[in-house]
mmCIF file of the C-alpha atoms, coordinates in Angstrom:
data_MODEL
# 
_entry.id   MODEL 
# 
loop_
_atom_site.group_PDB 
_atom_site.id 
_atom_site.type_symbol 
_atom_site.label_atom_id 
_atom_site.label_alt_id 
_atom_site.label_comp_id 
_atom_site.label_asym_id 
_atom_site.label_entity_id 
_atom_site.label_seq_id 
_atom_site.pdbx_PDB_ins_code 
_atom_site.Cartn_x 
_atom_site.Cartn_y 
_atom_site.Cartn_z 
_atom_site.occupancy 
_atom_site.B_iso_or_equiv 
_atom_site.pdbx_formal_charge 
_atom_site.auth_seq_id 
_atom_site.auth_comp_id 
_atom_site.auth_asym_id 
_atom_site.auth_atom_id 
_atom_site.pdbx_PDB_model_num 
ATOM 1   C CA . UNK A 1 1   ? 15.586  1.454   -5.881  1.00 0.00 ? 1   UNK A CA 1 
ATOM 2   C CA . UNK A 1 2   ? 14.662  4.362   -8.029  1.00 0.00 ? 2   UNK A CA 1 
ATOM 3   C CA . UNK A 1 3   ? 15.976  7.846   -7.910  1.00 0.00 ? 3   UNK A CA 1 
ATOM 4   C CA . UNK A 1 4   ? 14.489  10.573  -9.392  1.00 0.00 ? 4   UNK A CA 1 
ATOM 5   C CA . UNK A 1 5   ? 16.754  13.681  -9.276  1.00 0.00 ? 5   UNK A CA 1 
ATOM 6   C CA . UNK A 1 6   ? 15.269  15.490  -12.662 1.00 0.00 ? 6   UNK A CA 1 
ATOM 7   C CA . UNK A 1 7   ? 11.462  15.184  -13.359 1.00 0.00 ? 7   UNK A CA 1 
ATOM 8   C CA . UNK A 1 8   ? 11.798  16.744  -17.457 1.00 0.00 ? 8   UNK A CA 1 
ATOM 9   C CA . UNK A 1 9   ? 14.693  15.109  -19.264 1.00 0.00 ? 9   UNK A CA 1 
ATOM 10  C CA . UNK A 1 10  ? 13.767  16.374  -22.968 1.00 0.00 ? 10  UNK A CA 1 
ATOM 11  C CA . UNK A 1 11  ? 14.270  12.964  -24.171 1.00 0.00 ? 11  UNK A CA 1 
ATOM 12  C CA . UNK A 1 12  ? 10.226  12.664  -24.963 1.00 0.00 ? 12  UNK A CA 1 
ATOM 13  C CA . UNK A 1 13  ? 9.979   15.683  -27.085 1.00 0.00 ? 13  UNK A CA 1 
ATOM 14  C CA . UNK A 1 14  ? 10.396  14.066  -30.123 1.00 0.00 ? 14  UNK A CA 1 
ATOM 15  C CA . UNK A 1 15  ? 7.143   11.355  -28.997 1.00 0.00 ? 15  UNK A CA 1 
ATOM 16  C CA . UNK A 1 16  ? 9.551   8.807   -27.989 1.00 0.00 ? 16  UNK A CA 1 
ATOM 17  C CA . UNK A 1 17  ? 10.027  7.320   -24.664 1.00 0.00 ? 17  UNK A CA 1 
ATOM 18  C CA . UNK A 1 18  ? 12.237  4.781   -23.092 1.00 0.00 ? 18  UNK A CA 1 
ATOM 19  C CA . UNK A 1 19  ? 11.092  1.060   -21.981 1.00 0.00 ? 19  UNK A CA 1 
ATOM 20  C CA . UNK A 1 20  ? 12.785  -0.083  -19.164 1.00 0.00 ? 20  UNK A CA 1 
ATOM 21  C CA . UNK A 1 21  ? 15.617  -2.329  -21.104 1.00 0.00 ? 21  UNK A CA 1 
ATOM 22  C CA . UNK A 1 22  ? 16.514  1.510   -22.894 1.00 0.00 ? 22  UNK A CA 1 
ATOM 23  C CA . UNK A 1 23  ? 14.934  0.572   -26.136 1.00 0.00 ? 23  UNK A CA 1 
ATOM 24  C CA . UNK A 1 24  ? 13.280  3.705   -27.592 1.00 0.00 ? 24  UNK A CA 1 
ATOM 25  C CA . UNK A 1 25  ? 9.551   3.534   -29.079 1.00 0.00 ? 25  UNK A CA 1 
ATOM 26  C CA . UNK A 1 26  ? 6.930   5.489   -29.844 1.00 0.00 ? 26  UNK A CA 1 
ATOM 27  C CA . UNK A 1 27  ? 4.860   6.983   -27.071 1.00 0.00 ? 27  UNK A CA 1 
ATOM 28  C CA . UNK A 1 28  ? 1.518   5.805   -28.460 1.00 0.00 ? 28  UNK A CA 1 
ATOM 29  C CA . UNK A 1 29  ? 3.462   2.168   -28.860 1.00 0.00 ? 29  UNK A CA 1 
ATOM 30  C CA . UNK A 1 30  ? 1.002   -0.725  -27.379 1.00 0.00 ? 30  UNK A CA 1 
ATOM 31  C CA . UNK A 1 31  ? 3.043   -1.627  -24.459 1.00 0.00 ? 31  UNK A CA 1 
ATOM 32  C CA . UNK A 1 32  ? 3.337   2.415   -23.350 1.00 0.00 ? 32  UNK A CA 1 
ATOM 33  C CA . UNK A 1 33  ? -0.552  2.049   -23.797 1.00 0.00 ? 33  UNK A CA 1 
ATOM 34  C CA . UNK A 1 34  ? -0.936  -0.826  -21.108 1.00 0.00 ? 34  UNK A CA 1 
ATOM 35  C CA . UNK A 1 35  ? 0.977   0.669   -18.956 1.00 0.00 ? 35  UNK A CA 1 
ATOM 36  C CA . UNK A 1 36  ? 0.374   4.060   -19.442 1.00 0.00 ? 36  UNK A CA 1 
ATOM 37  C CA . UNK A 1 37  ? -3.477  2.580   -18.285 1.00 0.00 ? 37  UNK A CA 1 
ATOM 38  C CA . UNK A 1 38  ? -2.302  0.652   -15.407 1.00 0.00 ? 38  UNK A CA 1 
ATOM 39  C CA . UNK A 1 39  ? -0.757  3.759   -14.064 1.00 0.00 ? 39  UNK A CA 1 
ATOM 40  C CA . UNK A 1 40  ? -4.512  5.560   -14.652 1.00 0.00 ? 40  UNK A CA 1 
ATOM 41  C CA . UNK A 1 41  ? -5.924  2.274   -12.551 1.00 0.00 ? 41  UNK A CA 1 
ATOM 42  C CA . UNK A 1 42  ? -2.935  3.319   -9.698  1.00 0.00 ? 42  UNK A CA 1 
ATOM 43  C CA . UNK A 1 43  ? -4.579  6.691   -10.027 1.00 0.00 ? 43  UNK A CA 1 
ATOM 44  C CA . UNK A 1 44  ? -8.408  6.244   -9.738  1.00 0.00 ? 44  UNK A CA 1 
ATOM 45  C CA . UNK A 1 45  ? -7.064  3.565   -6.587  1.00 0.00 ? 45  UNK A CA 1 
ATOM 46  C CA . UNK A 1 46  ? -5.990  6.748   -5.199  1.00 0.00 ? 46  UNK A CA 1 
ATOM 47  C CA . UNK A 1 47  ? -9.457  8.598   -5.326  1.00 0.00 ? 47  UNK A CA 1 
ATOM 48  C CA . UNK A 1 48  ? -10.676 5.374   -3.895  1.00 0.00 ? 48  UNK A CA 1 
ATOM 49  C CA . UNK A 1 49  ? -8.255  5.530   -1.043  1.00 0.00 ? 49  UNK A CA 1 
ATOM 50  C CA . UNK A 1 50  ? -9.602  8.998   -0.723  1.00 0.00 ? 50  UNK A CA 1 
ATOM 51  C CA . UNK A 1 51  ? -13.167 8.071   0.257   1.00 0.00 ? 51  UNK A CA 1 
ATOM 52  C CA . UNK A 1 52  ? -12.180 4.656   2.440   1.00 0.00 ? 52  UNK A CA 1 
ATOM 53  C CA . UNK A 1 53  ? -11.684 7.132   5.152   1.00 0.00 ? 53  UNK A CA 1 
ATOM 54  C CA . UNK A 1 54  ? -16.019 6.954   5.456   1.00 0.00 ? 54  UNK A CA 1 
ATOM 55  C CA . UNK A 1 55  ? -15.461 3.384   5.775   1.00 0.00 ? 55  UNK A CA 1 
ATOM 56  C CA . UNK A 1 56  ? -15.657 1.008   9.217   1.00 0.00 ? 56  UNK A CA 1 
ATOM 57  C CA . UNK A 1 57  ? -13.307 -1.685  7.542   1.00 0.00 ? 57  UNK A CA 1 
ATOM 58  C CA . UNK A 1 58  ? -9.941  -0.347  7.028   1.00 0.00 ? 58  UNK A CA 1 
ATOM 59  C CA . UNK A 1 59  ? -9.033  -3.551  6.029   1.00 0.00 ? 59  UNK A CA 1 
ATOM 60  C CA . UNK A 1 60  ? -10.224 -2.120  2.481   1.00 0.00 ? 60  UNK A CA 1 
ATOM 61  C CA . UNK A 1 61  ? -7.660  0.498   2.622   1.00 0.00 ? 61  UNK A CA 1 
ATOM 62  C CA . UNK A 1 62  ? -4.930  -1.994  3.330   1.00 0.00 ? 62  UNK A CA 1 
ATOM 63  C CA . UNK A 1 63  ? -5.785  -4.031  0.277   1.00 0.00 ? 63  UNK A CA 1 
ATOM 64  C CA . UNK A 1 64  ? -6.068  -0.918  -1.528  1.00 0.00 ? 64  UNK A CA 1 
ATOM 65  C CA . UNK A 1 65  ? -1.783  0.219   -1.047  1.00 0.00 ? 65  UNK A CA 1 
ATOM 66  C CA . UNK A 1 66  ? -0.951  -3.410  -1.029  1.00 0.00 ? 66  UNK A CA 1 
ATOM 67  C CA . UNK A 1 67  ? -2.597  -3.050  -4.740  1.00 0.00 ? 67  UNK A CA 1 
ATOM 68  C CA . UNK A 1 68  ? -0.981  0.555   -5.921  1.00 0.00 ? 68  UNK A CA 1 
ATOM 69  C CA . UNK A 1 69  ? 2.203   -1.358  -5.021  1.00 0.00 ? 69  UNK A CA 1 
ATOM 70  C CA . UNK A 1 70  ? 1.393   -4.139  -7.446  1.00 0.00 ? 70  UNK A CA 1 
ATOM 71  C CA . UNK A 1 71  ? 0.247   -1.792  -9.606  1.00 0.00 ? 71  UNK A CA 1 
ATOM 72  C CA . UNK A 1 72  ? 3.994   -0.207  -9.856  1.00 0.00 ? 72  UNK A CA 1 
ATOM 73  C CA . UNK A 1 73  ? 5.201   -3.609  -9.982  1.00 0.00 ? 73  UNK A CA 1 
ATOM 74  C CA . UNK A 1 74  ? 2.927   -4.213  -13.230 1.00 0.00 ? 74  UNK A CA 1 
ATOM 75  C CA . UNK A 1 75  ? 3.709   -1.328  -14.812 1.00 0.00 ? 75  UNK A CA 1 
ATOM 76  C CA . UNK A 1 76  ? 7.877   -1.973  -14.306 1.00 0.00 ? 76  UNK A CA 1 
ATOM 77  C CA . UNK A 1 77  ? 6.368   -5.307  -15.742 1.00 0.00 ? 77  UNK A CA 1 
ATOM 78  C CA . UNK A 1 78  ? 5.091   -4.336  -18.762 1.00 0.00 ? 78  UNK A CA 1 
ATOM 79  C CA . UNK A 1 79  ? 7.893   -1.740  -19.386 1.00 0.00 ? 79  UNK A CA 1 
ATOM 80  C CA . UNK A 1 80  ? 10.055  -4.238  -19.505 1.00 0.00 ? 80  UNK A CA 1 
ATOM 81  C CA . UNK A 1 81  ? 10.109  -6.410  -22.551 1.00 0.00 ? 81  UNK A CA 1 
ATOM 82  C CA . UNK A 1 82  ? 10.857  -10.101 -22.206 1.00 0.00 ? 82  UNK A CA 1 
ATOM 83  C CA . UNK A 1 83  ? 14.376  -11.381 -23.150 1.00 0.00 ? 83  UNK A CA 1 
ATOM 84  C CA . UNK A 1 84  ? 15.954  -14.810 -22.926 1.00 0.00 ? 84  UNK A CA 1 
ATOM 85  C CA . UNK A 1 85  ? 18.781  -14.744 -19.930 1.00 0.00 ? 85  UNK A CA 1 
ATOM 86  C CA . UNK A 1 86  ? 18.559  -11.384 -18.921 1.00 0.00 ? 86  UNK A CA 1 
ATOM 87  C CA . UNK A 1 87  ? 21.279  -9.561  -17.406 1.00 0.00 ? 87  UNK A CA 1 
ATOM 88  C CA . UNK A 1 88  ? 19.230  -8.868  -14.475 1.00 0.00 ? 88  UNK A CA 1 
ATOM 89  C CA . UNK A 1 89  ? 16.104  -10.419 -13.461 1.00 0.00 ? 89  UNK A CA 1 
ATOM 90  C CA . UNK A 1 90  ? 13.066  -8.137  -14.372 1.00 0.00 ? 90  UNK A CA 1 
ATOM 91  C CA . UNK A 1 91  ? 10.845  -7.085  -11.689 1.00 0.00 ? 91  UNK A CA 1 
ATOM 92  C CA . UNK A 1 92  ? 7.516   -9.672  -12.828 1.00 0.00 ? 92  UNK A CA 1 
ATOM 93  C CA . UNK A 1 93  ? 4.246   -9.810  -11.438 1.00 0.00 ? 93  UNK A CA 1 
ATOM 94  C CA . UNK A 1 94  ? 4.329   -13.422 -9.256  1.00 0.00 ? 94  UNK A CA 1 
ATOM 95  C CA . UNK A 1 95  ? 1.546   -16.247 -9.069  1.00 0.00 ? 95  UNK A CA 1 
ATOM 96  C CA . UNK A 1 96  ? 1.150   -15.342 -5.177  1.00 0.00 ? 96  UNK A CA 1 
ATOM 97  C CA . UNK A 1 97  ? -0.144  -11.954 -5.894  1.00 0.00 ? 97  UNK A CA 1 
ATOM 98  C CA . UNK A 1 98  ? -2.399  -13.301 -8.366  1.00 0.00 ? 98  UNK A CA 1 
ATOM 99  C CA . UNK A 1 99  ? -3.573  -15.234 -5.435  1.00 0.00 ? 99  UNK A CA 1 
ATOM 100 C CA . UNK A 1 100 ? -3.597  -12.845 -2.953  1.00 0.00 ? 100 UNK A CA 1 
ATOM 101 C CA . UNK A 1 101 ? -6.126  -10.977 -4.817  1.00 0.00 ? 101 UNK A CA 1 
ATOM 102 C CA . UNK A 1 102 ? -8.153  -14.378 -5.048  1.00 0.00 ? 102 UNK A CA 1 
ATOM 103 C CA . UNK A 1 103 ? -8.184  -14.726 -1.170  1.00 0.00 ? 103 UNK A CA 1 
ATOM 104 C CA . UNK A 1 104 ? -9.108  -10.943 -1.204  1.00 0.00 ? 104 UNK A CA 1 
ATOM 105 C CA . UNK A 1 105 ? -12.314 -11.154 -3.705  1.00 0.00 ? 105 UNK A CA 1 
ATOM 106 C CA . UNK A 1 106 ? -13.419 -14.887 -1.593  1.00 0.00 ? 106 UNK A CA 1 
ATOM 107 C CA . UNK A 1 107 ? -12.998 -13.150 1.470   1.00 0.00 ? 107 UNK A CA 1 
ATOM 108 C CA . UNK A 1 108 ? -15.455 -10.423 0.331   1.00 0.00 ? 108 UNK A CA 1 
ATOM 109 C CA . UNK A 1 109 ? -17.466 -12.168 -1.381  1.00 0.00 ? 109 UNK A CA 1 
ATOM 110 C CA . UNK A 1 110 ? -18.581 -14.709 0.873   1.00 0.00 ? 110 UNK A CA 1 
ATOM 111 C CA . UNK A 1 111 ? -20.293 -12.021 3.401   1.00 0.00 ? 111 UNK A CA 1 
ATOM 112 C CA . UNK A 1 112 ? -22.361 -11.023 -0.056  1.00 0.00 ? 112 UNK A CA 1 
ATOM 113 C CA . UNK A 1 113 ? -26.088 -11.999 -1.461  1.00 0.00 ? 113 UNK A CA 1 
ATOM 114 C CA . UNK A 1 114 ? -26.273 -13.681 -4.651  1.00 0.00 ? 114 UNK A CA 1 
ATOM 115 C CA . UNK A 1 115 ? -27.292 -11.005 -7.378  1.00 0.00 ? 115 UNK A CA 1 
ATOM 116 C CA . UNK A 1 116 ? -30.081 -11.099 -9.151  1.00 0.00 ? 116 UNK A CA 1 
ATOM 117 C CA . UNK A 1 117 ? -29.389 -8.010  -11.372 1.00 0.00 ? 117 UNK A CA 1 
ATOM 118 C CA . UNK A 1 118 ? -26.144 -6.257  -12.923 1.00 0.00 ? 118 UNK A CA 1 
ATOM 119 C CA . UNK A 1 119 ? -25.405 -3.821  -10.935 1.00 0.00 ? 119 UNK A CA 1 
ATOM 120 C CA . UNK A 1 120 ? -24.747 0.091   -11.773 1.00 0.00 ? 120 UNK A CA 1 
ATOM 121 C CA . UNK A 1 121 ? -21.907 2.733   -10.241 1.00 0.00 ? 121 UNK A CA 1 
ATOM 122 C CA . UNK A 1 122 ? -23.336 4.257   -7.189  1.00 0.00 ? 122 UNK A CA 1 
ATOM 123 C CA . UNK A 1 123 ? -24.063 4.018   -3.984  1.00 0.00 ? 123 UNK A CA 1 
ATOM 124 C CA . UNK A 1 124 ? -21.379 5.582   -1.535  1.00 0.00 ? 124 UNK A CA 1 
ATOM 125 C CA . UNK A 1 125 ? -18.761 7.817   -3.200  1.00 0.00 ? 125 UNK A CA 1 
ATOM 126 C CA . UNK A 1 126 ? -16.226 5.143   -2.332  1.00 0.00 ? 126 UNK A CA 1 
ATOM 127 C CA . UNK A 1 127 ? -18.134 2.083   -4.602  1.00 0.00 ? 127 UNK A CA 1 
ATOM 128 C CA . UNK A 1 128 ? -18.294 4.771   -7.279  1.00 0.00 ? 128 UNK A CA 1 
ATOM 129 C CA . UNK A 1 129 ? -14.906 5.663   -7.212  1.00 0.00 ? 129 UNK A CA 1 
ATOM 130 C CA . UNK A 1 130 ? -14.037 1.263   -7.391  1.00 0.00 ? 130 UNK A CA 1 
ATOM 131 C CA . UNK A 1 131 ? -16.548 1.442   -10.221 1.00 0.00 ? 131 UNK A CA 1 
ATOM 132 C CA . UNK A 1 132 ? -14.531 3.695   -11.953 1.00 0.00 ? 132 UNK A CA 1 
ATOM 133 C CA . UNK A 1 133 ? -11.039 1.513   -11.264 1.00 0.00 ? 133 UNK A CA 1 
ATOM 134 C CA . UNK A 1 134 ? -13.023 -1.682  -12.108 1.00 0.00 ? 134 UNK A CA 1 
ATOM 135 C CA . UNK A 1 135 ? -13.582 0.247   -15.940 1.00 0.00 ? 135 UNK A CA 1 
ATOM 136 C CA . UNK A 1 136 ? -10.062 1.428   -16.259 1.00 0.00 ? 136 UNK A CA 1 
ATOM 137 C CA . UNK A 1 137 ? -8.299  -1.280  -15.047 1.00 0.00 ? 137 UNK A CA 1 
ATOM 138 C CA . UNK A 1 138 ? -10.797 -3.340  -17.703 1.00 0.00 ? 138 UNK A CA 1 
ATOM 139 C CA . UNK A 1 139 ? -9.067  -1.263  -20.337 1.00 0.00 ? 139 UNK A CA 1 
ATOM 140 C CA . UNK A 1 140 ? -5.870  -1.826  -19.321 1.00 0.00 ? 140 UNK A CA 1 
ATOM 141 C CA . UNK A 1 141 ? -6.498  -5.362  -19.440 1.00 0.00 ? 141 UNK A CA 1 
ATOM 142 C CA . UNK A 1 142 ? -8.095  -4.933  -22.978 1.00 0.00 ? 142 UNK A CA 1 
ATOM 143 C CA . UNK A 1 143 ? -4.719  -3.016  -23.984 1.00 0.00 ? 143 UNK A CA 1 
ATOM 144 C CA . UNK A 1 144 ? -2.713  -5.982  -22.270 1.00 0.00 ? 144 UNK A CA 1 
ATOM 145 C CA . UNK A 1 145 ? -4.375  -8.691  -24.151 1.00 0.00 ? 145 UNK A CA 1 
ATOM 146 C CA . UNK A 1 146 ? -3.772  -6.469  -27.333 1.00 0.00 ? 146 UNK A CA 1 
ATOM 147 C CA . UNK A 1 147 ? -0.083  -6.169  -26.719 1.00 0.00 ? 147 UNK A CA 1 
ATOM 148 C CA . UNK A 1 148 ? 0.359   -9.901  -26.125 1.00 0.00 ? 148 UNK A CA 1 
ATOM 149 C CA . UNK A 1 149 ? -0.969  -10.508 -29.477 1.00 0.00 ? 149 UNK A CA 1 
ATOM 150 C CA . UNK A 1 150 ? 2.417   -9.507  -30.953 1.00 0.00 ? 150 UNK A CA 1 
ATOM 151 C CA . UNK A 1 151 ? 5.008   -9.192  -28.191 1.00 0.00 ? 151 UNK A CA 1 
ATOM 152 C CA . UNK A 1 152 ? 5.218   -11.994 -25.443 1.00 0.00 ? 152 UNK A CA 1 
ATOM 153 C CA . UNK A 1 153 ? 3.953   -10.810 -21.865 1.00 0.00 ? 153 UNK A CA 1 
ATOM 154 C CA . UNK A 1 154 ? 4.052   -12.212 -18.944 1.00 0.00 ? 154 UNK A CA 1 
ATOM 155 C CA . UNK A 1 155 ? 1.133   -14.625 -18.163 1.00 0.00 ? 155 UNK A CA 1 
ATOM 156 C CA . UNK A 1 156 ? 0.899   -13.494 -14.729 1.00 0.00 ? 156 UNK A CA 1 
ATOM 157 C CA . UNK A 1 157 ? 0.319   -9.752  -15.488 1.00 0.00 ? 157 UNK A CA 1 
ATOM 158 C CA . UNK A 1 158 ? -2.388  -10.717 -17.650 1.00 0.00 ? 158 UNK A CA 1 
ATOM 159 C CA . UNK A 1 159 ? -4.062  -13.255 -14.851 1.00 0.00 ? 159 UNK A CA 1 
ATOM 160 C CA . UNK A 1 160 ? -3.832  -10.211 -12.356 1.00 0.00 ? 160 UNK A CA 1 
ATOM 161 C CA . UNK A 1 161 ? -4.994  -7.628  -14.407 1.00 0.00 ? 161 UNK A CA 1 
ATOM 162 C CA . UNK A 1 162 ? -8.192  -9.983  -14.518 1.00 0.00 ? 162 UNK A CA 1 
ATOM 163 C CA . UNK A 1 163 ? -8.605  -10.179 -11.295 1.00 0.00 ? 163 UNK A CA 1 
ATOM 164 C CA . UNK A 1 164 ? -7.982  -6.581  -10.271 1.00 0.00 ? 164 UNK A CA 1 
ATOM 165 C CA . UNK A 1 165 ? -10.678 -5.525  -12.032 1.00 0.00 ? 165 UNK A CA 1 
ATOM 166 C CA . UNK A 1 166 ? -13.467 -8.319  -10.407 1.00 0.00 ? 166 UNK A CA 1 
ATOM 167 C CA . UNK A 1 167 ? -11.271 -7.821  -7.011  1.00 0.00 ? 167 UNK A CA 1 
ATOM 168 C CA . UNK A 1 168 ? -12.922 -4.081  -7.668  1.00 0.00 ? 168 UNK A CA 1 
ATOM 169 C CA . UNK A 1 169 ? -16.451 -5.305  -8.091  1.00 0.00 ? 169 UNK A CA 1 
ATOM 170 C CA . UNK A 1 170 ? -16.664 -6.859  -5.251  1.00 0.00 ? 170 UNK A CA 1 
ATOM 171 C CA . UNK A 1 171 ? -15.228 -4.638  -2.838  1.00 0.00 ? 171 UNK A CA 1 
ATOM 172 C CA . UNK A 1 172 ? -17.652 -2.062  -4.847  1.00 0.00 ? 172 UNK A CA 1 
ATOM 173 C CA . UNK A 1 173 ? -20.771 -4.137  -4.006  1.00 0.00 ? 173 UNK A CA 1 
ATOM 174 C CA . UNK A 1 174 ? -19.086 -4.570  0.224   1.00 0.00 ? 174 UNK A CA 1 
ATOM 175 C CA . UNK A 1 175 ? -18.311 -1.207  0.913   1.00 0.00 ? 175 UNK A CA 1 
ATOM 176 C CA . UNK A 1 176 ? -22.076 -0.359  -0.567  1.00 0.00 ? 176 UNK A CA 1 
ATOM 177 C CA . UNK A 1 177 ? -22.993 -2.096  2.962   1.00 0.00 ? 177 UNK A CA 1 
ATOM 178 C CA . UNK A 1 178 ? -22.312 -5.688  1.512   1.00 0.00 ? 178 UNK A CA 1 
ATOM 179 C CA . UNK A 1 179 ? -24.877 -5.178  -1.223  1.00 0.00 ? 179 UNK A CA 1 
ATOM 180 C CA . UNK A 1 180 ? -27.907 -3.598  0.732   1.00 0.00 ? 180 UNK A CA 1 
ATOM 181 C CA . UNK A 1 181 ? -26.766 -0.231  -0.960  1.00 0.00 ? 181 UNK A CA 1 
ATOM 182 C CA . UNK A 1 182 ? -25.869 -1.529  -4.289  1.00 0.00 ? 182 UNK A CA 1 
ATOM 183 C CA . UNK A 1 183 ? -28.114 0.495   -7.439  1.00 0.00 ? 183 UNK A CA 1 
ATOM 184 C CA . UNK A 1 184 ? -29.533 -2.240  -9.763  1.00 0.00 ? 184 UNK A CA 1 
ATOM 185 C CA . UNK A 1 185 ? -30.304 -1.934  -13.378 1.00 0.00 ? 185 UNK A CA 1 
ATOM 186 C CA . UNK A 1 186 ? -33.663 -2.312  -14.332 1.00 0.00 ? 186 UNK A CA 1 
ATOM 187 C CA . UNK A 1 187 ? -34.078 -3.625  -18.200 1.00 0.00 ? 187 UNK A CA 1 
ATOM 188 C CA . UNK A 1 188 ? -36.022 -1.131  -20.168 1.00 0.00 ? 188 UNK A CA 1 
ATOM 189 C CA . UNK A 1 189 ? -37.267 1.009   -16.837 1.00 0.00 ? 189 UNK A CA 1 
ATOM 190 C CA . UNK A 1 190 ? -37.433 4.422   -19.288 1.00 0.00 ? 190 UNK A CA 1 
ATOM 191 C CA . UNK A 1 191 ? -39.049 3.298   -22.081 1.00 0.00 ? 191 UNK A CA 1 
# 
């Protein structure tokens, strides 16, 4: 377990930081990116969890810490590069929680029309604030994919990262009272 007994240690003020296996790097290095942007997914989950108190289902709020947690556990992932026979296993990201959000977005989903449109943030304040996770946790992914371009990453983060982000847009779309609430774009409406 972690403990935390000094918040400011000094070591950053040079803009270097510390990955998880002590290696030093620079602070705008790609893999302090990804996670540094799964942490700002963790956050906007928070203003989510915020607004699921207007909500009837608090089955949405459980999914919602069960995710933060994962969240952590992705960012310890990512902070962690990967080395052959480690000293200690690394905390990964697993296939079950890759499929746990699967069961999550079916289970949704299946109470759902069909679109016939894409559909644009809005709605209740609580399929706004998903909106918003479903964007930065696309970025993340984007700064995931980037990293594993030149540093190996675990296939797993990337495959949850994915479906974190569609796991958003569909909660979005059932929490806007399973679609009947969802705003639609309309091609060219202002021209």
């Amino acid at each position: 377990m972690v403990k935390l007994t000094r918040i400011y240690t000094k070591g950053g003020d040079k803009g270097k930081t510390a990955l998880s296996s002590g290696q030093r790097v620079v602070k705008h290095h790609p893999r302090v990116a990804a996670y540094g942007t799964v942490d700002e997914t963790n956050a906007a989950v928070g203003l989510v969890r915020l607004h699921s108190a207007e909500l009837a289902d608090k089955s949405i709020d459980a999914i919602l810490s069960r995710v933060q947690n994962d969240l952590f556990d992705l960012g310890a992932d990512l902070a962690t590069p990967e080395v052959e026979n480690p000293e200690y296993p690394p905390l990964r990201i697993t296939t079950p929680q890759v499929e746990r959000l699967e069961q999550e977005i079916d289970r949704l989903n299946a109470d759902l029309a069909p679109l016939n449109s894409f559909v644009l943030p809005g709605g209740r304040p609580t399929a706004a604030y998903l909106h918003l996770a479903r964007t930065v946790s696309r970025r993340a992914e984007r700064e995931i994919t980037a990293l594993a371009e030149s540093e190996s990453i675990n296939p797993e983060a990337i495959r949850y990262i994915n479906r974190l982000s569609d796991l958003f847009f569909v909660m979005s779309r059932y929490v806007n009272d399973k679609g009947a609430g969802d705003v639609l774009w309309v091609p060219g409406a202002n021209r």
